[in-house]
TIVO-2410 file (N, C-alpha, C; in nm, 3 decimals):
# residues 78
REC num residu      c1      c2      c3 atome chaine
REC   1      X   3.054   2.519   1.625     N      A
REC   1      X   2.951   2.443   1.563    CA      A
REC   1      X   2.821   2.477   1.635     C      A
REC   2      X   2.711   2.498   1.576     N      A
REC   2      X   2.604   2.559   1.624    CA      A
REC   2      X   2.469   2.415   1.551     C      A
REC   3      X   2.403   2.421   1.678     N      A
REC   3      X   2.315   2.312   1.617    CA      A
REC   3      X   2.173   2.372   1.650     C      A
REC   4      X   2.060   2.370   1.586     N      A
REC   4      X   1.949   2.477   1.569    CA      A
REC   4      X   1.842   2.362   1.511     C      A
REC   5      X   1.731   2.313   1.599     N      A
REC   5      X   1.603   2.288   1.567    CA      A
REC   5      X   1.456   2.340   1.567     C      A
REC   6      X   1.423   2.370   1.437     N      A
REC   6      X   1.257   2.416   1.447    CA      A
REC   6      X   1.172   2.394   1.452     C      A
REC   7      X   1.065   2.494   1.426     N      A
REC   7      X   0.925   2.421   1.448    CA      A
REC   7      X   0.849   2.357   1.311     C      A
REC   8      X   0.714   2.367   1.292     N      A
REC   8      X   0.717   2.357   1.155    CA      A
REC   8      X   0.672   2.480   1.077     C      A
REC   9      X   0.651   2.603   1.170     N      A
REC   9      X   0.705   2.744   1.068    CA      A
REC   9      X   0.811   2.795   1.060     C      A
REC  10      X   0.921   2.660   1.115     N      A
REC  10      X   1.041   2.739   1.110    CA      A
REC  10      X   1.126   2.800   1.205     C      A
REC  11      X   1.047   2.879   1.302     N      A
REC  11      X   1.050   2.939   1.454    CA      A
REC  11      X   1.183   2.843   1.520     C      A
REC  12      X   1.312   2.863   1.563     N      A
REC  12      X   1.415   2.788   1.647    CA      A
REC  12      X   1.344   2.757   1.755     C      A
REC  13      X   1.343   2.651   1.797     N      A
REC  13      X   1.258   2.602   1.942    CA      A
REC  13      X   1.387   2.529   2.043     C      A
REC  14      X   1.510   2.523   1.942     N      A
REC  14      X   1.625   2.458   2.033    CA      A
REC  14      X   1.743   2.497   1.962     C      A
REC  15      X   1.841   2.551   2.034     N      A
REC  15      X   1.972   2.601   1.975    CA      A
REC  15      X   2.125   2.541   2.059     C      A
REC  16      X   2.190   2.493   2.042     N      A
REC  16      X   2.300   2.485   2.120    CA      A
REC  16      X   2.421   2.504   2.054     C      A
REC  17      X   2.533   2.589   2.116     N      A
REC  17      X   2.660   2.590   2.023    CA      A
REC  17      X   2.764   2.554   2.134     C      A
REC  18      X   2.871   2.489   2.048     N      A
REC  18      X   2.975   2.391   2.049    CA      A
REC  18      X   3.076   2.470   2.026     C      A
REC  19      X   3.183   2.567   2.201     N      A
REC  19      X   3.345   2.615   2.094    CA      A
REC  19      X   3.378   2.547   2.182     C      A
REC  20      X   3.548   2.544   2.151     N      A
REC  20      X   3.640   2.493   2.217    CA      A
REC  20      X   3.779   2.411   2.111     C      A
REC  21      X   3.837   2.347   2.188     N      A
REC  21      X   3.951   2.252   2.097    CA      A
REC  21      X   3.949   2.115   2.144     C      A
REC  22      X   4.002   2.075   2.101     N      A
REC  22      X   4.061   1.884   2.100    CA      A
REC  22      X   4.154   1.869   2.090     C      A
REC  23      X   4.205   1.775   2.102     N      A
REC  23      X   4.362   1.734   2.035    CA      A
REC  23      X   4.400   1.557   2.057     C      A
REC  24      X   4.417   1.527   1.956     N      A
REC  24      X   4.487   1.353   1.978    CA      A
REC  24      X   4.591   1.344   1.956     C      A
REC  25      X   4.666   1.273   2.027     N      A
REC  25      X   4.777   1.217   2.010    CA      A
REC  25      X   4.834   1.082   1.979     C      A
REC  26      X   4.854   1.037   1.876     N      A
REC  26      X   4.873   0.925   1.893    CA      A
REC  26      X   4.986   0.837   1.918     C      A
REC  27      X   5.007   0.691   1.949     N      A
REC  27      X   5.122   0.642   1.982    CA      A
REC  27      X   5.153   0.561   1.922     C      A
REC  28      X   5.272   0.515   1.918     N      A
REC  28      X   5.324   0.444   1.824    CA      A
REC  28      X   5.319   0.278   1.878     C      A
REC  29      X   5.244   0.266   1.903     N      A
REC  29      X   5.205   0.114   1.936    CA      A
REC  29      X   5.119   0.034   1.839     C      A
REC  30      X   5.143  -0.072   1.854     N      A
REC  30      X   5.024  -0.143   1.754    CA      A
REC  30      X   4.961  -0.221   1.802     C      A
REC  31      X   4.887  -0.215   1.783     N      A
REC  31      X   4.771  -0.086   1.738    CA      A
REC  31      X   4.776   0.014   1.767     C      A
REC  32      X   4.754   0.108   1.723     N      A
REC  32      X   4.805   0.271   1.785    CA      A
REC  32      X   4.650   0.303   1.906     C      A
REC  33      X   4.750   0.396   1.962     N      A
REC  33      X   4.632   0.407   2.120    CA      A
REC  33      X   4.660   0.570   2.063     C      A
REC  34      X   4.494   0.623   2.074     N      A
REC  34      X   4.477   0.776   2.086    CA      A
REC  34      X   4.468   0.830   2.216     C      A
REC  35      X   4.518   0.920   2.243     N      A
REC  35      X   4.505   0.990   2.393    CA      A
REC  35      X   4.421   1.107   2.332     C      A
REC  36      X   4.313   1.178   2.387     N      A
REC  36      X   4.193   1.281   2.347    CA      A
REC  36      X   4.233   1.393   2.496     C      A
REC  37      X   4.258   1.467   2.472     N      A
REC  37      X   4.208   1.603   2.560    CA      A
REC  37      X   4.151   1.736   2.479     C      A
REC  38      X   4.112   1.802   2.581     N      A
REC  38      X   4.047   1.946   2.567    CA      A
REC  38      X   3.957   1.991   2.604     C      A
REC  39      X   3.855   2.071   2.548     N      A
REC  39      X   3.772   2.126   2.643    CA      A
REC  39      X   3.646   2.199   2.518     C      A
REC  40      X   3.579   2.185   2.594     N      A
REC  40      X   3.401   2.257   2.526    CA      A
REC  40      X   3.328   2.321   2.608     C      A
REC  41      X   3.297   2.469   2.538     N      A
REC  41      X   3.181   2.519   2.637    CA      A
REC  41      X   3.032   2.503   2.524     C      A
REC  42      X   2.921   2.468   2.646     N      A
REC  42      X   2.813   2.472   2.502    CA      A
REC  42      X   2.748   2.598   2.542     C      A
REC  43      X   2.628   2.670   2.501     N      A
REC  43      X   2.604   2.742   2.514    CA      A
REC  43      X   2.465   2.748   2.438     C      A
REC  44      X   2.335   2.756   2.556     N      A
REC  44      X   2.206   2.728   2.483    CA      A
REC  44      X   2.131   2.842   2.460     C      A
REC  45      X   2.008   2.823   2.385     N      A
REC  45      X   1.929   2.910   2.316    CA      A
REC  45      X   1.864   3.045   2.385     C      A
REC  46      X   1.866   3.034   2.572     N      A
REC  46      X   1.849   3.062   2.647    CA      A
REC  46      X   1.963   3.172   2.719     C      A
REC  47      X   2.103   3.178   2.678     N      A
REC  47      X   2.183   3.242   2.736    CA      A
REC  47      X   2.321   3.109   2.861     C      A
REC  48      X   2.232   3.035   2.821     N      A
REC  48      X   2.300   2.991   2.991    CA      A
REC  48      X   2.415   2.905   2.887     C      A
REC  49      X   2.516   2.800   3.023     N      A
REC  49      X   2.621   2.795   2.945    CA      A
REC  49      X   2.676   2.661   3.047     C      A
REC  50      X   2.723   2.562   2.991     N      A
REC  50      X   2.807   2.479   3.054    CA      A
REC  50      X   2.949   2.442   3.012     C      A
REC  51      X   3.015   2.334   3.082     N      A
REC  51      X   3.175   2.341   3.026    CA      A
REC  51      X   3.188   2.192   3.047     C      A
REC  52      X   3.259   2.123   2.942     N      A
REC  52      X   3.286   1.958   2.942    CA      A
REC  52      X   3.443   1.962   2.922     C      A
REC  53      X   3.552   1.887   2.973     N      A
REC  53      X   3.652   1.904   3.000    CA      A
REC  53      X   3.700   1.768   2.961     C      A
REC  54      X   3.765   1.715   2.885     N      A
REC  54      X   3.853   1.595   2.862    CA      A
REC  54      X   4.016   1.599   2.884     C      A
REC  55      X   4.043   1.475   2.981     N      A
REC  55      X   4.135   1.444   3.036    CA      A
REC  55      X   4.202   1.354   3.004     C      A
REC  56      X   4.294   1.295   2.906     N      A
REC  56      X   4.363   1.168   2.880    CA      A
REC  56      X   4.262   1.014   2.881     C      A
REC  57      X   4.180   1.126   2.792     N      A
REC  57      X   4.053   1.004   2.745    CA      A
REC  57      X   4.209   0.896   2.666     C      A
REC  58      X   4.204   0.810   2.674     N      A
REC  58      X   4.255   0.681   2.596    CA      A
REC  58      X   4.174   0.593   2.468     C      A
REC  59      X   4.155   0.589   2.406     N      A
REC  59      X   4.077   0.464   2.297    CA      A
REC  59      X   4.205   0.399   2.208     C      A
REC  60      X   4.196   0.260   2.208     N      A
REC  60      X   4.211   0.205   2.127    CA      A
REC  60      X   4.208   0.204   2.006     C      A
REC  61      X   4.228   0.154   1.944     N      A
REC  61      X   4.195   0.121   1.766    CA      A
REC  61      X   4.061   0.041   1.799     C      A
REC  62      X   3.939   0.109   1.686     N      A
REC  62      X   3.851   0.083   1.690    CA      A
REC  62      X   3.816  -0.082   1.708     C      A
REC  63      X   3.908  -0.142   1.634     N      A
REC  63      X   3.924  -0.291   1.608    CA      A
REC  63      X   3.930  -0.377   1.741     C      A
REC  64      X   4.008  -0.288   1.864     N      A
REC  64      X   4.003  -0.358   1.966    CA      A
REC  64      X   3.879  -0.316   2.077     C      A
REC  65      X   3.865  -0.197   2.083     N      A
REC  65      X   3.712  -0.190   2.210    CA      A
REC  65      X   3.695  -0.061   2.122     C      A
REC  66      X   3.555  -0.005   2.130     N      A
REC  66      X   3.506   0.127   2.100    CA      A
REC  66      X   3.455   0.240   2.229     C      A
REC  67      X   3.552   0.185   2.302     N      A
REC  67      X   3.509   0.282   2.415    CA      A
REC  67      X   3.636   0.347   2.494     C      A
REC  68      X   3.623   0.443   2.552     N      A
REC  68      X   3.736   0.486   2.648    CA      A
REC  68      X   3.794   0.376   2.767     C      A
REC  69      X   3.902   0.397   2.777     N      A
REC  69      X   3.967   0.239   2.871    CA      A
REC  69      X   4.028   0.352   2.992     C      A
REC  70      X   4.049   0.456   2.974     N      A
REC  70      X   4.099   0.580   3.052    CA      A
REC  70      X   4.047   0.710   3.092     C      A
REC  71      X   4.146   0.776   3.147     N      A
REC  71      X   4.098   0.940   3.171    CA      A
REC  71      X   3.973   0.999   3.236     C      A
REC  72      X   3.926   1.119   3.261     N      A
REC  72      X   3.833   1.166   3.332    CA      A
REC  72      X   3.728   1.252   3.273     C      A
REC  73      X   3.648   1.272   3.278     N      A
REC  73      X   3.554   1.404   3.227    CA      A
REC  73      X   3.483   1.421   3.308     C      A
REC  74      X   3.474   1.600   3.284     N      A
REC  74      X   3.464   1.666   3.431    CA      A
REC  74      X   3.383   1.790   3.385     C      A
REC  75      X   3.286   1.825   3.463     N      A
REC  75      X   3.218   1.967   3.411    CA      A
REC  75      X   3.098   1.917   3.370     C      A
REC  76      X   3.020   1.970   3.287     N      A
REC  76      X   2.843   1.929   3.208    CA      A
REC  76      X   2.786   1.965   3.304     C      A
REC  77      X   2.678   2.023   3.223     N      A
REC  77      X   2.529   2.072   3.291    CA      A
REC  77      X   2.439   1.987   3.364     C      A
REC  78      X   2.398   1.964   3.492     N      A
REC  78      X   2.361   1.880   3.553    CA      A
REC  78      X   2.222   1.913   3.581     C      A
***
């Protein structure tokens, strides 16, 4: 996924692209709990390049919290 903003002739003034994978798993609980891993490198308009890493992110069913209750993330451009 490639994300690209211009100017107003058009000219890219900001580019960043998005590879990598994901994966959920879900469980058979009820409410079902998603477990999230994988990994992203982005890669900006400039050449340069960072890496975001997901670790047994956890979420709930939206219904109960909308946020991660688990896991680690590790890596990003600082």
């Amino acid at each position: 996924m490639t994300r690209t903003r211009t100017d107003a002739s058009g000219a890219v003034v900001k580019s960043v692209r998005l590879t990598g994978e994901l994966s959920v798993a879900f469980s058979s609980d009820t409410p079902r709990v998603r477990t999230i891993d994988g990994a992203y490198t982005e890669t900006v308009l400039d050449g340069s390049q960072g890496t975001v890493t997901l670790s047994g992110i956890v979420r709930p069913s939206r219904d109960v919290c909308p946020w991660p209750t688990g896991g680690e993330r590790g890596g990003g451009r600082h």
